[in-house]
C-alpha positions as CSV (number, residue, x, y, z in Angstrom):
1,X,-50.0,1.9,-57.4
2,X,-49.7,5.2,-58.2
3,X,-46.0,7.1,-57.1
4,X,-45.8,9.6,-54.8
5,X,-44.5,12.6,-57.0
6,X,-47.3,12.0,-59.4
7,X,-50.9,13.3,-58.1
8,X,-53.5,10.8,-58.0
9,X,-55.6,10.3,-60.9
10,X,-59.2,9.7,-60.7
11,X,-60.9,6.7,-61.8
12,X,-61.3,7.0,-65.5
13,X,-64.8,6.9,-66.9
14,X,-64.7,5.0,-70.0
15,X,-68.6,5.6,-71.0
16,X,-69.5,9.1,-71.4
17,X,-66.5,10.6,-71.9
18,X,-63.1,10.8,-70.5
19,X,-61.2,13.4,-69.0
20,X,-57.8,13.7,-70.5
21,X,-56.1,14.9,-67.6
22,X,-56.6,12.2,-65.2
23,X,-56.1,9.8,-69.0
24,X,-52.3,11.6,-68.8
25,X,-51.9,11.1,-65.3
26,X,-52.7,7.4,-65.2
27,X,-50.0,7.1,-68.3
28,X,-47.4,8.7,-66.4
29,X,-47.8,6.3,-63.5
30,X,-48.2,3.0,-65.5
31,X,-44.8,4.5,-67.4
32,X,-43.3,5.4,-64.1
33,X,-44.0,1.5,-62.3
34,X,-42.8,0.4,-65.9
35,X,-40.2,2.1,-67.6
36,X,-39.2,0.1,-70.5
37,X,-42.5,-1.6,-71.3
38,X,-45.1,0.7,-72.1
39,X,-45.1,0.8,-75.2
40,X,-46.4,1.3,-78.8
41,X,-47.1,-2.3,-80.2
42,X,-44.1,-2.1,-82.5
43,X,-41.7,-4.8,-80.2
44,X,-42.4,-7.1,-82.3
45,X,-38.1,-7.7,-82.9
46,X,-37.5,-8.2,-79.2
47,X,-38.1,-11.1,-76.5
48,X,-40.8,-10.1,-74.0
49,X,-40.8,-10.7,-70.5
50,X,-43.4,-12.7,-68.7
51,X,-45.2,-9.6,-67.8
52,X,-44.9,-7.8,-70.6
53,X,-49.1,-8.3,-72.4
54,X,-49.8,-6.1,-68.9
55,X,-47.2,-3.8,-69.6
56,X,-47.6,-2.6,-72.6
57,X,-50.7,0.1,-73.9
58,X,-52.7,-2.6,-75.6
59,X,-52.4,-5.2,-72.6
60,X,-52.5,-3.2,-69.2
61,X,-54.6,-3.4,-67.4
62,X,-55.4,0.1,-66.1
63,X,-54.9,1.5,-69.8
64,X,-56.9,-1.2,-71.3
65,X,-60.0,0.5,-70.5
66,X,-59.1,3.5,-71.9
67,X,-60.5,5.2,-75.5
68,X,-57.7,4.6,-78.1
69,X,-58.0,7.5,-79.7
70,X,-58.0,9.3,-76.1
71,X,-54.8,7.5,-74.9
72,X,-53.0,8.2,-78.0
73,X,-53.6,11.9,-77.7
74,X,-51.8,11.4,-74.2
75,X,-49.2,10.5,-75.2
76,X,-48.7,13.0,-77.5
77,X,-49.1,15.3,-75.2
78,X,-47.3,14.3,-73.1
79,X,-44.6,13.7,-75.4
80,X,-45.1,17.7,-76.1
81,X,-44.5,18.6,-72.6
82,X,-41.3,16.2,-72.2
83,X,-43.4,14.2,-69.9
84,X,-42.4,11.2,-71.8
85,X,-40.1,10.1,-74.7
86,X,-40.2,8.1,-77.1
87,X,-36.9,5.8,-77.1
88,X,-34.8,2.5,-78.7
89,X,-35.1,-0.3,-76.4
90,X,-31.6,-2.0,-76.0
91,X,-33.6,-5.3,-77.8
92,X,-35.3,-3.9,-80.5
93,X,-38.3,-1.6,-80.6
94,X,-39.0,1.6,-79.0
95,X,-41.0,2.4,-75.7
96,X,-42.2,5.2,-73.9
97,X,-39.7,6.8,-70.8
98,X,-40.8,8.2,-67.7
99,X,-39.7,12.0,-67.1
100,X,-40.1,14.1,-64.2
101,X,-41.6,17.2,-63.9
102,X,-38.3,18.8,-63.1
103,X,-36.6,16.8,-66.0
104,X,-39.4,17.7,-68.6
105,X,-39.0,21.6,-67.7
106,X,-35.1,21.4,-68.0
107,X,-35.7,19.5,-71.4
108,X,-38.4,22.5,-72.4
109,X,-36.0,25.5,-71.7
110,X,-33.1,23.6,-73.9
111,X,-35.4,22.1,-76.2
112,X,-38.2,24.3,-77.0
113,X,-39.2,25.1,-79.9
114,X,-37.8,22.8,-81.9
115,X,-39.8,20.7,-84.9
116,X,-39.5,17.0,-84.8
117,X,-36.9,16.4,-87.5
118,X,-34.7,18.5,-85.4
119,X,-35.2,16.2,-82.3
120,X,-34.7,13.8,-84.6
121,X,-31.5,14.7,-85.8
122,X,-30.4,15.2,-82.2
123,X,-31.6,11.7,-80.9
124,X,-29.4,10.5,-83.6
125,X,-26.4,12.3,-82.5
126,X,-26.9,11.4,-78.9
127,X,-27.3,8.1,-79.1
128,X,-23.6,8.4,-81.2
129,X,-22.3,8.7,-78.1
130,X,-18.2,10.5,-78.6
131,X,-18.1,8.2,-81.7
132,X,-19.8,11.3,-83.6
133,X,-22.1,10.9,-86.9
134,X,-21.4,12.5,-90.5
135,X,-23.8,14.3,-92.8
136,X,-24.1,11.3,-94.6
137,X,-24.9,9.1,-91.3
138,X,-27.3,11.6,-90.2
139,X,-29.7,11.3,-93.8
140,X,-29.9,7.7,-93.4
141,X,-30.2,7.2,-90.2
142,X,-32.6,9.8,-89.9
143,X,-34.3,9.0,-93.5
144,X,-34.2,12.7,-94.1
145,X,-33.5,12.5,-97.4
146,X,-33.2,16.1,-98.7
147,X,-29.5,17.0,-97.5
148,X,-30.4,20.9,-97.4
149,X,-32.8,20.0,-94.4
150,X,-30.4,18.4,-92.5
151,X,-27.8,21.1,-93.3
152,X,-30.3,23.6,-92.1
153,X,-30.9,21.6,-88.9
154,X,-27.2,21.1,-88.3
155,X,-27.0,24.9,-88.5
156,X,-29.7,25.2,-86.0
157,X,-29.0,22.8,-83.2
158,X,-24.6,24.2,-83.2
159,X,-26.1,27.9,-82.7
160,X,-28.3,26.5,-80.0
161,X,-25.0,24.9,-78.6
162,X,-26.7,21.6,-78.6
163,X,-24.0,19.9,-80.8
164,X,-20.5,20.9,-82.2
165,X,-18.5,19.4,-85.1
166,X,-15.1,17.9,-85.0
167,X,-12.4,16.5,-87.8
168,X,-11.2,12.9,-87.5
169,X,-7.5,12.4,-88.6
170,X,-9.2,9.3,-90.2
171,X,-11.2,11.6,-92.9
172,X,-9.6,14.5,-93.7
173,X,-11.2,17.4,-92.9
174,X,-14.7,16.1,-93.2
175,X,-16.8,17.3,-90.4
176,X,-18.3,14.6,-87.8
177,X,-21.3,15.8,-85.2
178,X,-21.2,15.6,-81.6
179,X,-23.3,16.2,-78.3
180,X,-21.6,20.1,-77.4
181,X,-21.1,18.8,-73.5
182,X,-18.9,15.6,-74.9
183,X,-15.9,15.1,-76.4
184,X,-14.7,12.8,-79.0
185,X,-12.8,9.7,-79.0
186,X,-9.3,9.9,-78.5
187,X,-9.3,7.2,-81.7
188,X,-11.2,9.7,-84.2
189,X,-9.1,12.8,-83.1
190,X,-5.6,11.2,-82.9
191,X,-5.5,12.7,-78.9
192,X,-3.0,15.3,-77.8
193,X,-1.0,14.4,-80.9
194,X,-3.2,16.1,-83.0
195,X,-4.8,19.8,-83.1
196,X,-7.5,20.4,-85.7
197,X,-6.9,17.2,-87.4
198,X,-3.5,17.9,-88.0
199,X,-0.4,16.1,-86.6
200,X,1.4,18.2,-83.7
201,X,5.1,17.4,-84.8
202,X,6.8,19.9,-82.7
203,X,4.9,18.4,-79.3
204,X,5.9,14.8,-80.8
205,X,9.3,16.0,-81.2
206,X,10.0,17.6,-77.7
207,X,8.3,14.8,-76.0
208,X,10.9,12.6,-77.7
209,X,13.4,14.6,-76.6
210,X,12.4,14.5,-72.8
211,X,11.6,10.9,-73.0
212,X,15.3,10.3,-74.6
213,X,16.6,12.5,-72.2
214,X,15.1,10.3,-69.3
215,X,16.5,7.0,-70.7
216,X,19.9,8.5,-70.8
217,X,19.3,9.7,-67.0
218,X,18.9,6.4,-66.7
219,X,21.4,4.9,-68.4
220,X,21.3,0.7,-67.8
221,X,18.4,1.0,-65.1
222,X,16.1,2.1,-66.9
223,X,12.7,2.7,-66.1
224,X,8.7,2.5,-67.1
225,X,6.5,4.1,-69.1
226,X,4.8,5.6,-66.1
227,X,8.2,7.2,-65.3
228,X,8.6,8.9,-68.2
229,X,5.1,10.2,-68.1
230,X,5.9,11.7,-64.6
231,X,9.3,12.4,-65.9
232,X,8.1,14.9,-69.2
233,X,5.1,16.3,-66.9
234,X,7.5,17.4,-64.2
235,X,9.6,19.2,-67.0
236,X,6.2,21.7,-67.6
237,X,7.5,22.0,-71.2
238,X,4.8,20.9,-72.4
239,X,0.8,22.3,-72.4
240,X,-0.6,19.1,-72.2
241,X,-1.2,16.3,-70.0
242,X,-0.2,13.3,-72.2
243,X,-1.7,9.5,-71.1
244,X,-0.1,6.7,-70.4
245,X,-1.0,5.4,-73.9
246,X,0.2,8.0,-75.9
247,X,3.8,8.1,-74.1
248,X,3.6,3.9,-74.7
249,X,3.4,5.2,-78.7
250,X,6.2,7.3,-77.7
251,X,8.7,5.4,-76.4
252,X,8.1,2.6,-78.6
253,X,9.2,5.1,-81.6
254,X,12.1,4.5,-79.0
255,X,12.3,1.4,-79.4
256,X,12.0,1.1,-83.5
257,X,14.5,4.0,-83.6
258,X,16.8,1.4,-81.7
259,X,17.6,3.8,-79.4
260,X,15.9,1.9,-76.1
261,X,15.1,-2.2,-75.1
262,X,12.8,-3.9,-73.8
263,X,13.7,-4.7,-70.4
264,X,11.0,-7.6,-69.9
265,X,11.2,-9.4,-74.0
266,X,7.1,-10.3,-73.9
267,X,5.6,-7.7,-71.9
268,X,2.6,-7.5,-73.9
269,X,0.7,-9.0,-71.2
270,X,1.9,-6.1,-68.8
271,X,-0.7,-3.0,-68.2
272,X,0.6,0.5,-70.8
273,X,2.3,1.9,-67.6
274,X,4.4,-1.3,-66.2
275,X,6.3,-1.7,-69.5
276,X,10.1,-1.4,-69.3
277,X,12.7,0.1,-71.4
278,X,16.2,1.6,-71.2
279,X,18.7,3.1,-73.2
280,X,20.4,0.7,-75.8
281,X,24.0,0.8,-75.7
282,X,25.8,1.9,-79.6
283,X,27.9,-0.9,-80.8
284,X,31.7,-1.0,-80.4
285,X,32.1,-1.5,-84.0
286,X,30.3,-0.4,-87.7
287,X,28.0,-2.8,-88.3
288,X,28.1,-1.4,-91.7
289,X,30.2,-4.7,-92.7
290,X,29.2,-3.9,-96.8
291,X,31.7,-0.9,-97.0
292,X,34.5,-2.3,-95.6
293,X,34.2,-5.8,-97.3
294,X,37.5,-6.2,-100.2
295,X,36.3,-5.7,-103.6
296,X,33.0,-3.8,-102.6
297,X,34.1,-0.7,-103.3
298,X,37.8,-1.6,-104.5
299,X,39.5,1.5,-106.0
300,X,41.2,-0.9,-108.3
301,X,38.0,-2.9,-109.5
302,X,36.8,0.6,-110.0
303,X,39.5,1.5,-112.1
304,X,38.1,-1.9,-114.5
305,X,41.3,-3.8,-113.5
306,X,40.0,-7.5,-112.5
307,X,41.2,-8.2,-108.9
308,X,40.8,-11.9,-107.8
309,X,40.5,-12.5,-104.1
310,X,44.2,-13.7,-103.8
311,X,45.7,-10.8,-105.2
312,X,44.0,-8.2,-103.3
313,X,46.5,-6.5,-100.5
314,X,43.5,-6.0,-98.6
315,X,41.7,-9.1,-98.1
316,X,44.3,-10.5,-95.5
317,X,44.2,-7.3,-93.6
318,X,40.4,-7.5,-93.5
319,X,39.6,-11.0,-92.3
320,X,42.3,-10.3,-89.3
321,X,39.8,-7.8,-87.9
């Protein structure tokens, strides 16, 4: 059944010749009813499904009929036009993608022009996702082995505005390669805490200030980590819009700072934003029990006289505390 959008294809004349029009047509719709099964024979990784021997270029049977030679000079024009593309099936393999007409021109118009290895190195970095690729990553991925090319294409494809680079606060200042519409990971680029790479310590700094200062607002009541989120965006001190995981990291400096508790003890079970904490009372007395213990730092033992225990003035004075 041929689909509406598509204009219907005569019947194609095996003997005598074929006309590679209405070959192109009849591709587009078999791709079209099928869109992840015509294929190249090169599945061979994958599970197929029942129907697959009819859905494939060697098995169906509308394209069985076909010249080889003739078919496969469809598809690569249609591939040309954007018509079709070549992609990864999710199982293994590759297989040939529908694309409509108003698809292929928008993929013309941004991609026209460019030589093979270039969509190549493109694919690569879409299929990336915001997880990004390296130089390295793209030369073996790509099996462009001569690192100039891919340098050259790099160079390309960013003044095309098709990709930008980025620095992960995991490498340095090593570049990484992204789709230009998308936007790395918050776990490669360290989120708001980090511009260029580089830690922000005067945001981390003021944000712990606010988020102190809304514990000791507090005082014993306490409150969540969704509170202080509200709490420091209210204060529009600072210029960005922090999540409600990177205020958890916060206030759990907080917490390792001693300067807040946990107001539920295992809360690890509780979403980012439910988690409890308020300010944690100073103690009453120096816990600093070393420097105040007899003999420690004795200014008679110091002096090289030997002290024993029941000679010292101060020992009786100090276990009365």
């Amino acid at each position: 059944r041929i689909m509406a959008d598509e204009p219907p294809a005569k019947k194609v004349k095996v003997e005598g010749g074929s006309d590679l029009k209405n070959v192109e047509a009849l591709l587009l719709a078999e791709c079209k009813k099928h869109p992840q099964w015509i294929a190249p024979q090169d599945q061979t990784s994958m599970a197929p499904p029942k129907d697959y021997a009819e859905n494939t270029l060697d098995g169906n049977k509308v394209l069985e009929p076909i010249d080889k030679g003739l078919l496969g000079q469809a598809v690569q024009n249609l591939l040309k036009k954007s018509r079709l593309q070549l992609v990864n099936h999710p199982k293994g393999g590759r297989f040939l993608r529908y694309v409509s007409e108003e698809q292929a021109q928008q993929q013309v118009e941004r991609f026209g022009g460019l030589s093979t290895n270039e969509l190549l190195v493109y694919q690569k970095i879409e299929e990336a996702k915001t997880k990004g690729l390296f130089h390295r990553d793209l030369k073996s991925r790509t099996g462009i082995t001569n690192p100039n090319t891919i340098r050259t294409i790099i160079e390309k494809l960013m003044k095309r505005k098709l990709i930008k680079d980025f620095t992960s606060v995991h490498t340095g200042k090593k570049k990484m390669y992204i789709l230009a519409e998308l936007e790395p990971s918050a776990e490669l680029t360290g989120g708001n805490w980090y511009t260029a790479g580089e830690l922000d310590m005067d945001l981390v700094e003021t944000s712990s200030k606010l988020a102190l200062h809304f514990f000791k607002s507090r005082g014993r009541k306490g409150g969540s980590v969704s509170e202080v989120r509200d709490f420091i965006k209210a204060k529009g001190v600072i210029n960005c819009d922090l999540t409600v995981e990177e205020v958890l990291q916060l206030v759990e400096t907080l917490l390792y700072d001693s300067k807040i508790e946990r107001l539920v003890i295992d809360d690890s079970q509780l979403p980012a934003g439910e988690r409890t904490f308020r300010l944690l009372n100073p103690p009453s007395v120096s816990l600093d029990h070393f420097s105040s213990i007899p003999s420690a730092l004795c200014p008679f033992a110091l002096g090289g006289y030997p002290v024993q225990p029941a000679d010292c003035p101060y020992f009786e004075y100090w276990l009365g505390l």
